[in-house]
N, C-alpha and C positions, 0 to 999 in steps of 0.2 A: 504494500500500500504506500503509496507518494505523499498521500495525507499526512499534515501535519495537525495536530490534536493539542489546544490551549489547554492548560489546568490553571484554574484560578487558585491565584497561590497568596491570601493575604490574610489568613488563614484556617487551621484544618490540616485535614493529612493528604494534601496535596501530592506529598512527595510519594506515598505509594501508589497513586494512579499513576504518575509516570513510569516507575517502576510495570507496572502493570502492563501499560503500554509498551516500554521497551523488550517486555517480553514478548509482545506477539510481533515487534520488530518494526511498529510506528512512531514518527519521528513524534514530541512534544515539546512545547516551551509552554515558560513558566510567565503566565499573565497577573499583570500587577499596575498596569496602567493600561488606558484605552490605545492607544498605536499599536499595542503591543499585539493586539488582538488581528491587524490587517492581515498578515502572511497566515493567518490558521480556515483549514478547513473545517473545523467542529471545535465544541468549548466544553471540557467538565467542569461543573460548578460542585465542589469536593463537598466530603462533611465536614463538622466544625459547629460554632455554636451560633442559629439561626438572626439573632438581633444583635450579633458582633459583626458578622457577614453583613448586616442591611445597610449596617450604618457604615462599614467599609468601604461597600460598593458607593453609597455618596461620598461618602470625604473623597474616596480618590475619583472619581466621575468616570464610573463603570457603569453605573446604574442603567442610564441612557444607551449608554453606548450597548452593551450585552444583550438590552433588547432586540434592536436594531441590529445587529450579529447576527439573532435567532430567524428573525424572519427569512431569512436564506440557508443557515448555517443549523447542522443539529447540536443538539445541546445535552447535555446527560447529567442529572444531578441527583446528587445520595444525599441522604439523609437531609441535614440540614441545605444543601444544595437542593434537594425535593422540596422541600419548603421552600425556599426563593422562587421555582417555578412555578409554585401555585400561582391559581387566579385568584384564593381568599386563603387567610389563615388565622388562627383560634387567639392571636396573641396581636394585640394592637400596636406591638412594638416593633412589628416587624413591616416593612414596605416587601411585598413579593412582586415579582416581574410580572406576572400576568402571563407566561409561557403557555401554558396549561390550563384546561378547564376544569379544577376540581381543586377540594380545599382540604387545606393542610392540619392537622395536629399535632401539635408542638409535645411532643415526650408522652407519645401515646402508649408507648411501652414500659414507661415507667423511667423513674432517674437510672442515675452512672449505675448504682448500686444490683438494680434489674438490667443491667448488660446481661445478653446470650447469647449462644450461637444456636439454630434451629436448622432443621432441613426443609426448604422452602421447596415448592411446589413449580416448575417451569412449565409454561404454556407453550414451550418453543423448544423443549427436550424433554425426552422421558425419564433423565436420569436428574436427581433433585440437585438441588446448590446450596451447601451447608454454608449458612449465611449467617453472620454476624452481625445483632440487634446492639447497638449501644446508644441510652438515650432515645430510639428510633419513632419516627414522625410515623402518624395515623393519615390514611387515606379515606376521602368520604367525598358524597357532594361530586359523585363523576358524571363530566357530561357523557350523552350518548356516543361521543367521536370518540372515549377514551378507549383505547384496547388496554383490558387487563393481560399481565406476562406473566408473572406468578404472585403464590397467593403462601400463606403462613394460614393455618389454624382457622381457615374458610375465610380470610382478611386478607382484602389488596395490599401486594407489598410493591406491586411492581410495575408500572404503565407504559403505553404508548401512548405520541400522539404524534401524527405525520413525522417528521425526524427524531422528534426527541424522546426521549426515554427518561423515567425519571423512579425514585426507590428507596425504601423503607431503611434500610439495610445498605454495610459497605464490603463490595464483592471486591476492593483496593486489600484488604486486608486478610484477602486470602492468595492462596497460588493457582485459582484456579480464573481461568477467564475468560469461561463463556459469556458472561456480561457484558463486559468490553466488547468480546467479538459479535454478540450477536446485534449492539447496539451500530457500531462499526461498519457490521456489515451490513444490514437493513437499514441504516441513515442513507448511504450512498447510491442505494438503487433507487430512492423514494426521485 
């Protein structure tokens, strides 16, 4: 893939999507201002904590800019990056982009203390993706365009929507990368 993939690095654990990425052999850079964003073909908006992100993306004038990226560009955002792609979200401290039509839950899964890891259900493979909950945002309020991808415990963890993809869960903090690749690969065909 010739693709180059931003990771929004200002912070969060940015640096294992790249890692993620350099394992399936796609170039990345690390975005921290808006120029920075022209040379990328897609943009992960990582996890991290949801109204430290919001207010980042203003102070450095991402905000604008990110959306504006999205309308052409696909986008992939965990956990608290799922949060910023909502269209609503349960905590008034938070400005989200509006990427998405469905609203977000701010630590739907309970604090740091309820981190886990579960075997999550893929609508795009039969074999599950043991998938790490920390902190992890609630999904609700999906429009009809939304395609669900996988699901925890009868509960959306995982969406589409025309490019972008967006998740409960960070599939960065494992070695495995069907997320990445399935995101990857079905952004580029659309």
């Amino acid at each position: 893939m010739n693709n180059t993939v931003g990771v929004l690095a200002l912070q969060g654990a940015y640096q294992k999507h790249v890692e993620s990425l350099s394992r399936l052999g796609v170039k990345s850079r690390l975005i921290r201002k808006p120029s920075e964003l022209e040379n990328c073909d897609a943009l992960i908006l990582p996890g991290g904590e949801s109204t430290t992100i919001s207010l980042l993306l203003q102070e450095n004038g991402l905000y604008e800019p990110i959306k504006t990226f999205a309308v052409k560009h696909p986008v992939m955002g965990v956990c608290a990056g799922m949060i910023m792609m909502a269209s609503d979200v349960d905590d008034n401290r938070v400005t989200p982009l509006g990427l998405m039509p469905f609203k977000a839950l701010r630590n739907f899964y309970g604090r740091q203390v309820h981190s886990f890891t579960a075997d999550v259900k893929l609508n795009f493979d039969s074999k599950t993706f043991k998938a790490p909950f920390i902190r992890a945002p609630g999904i609700e309020e999906l429009s009809a365009e939304i395609d669900v991808l996988a699901t925890y415990d009868d509960k959306v963890v995982m969406i589409g929507y025309g490019k972008h993809v967006a998740l409960s869960f960070h599939p960065e903090l494992t070695v495995d990368t069907r997320i990445h690749e399935y995101w990857l690969e079905n952004s580029f065909k659309l």
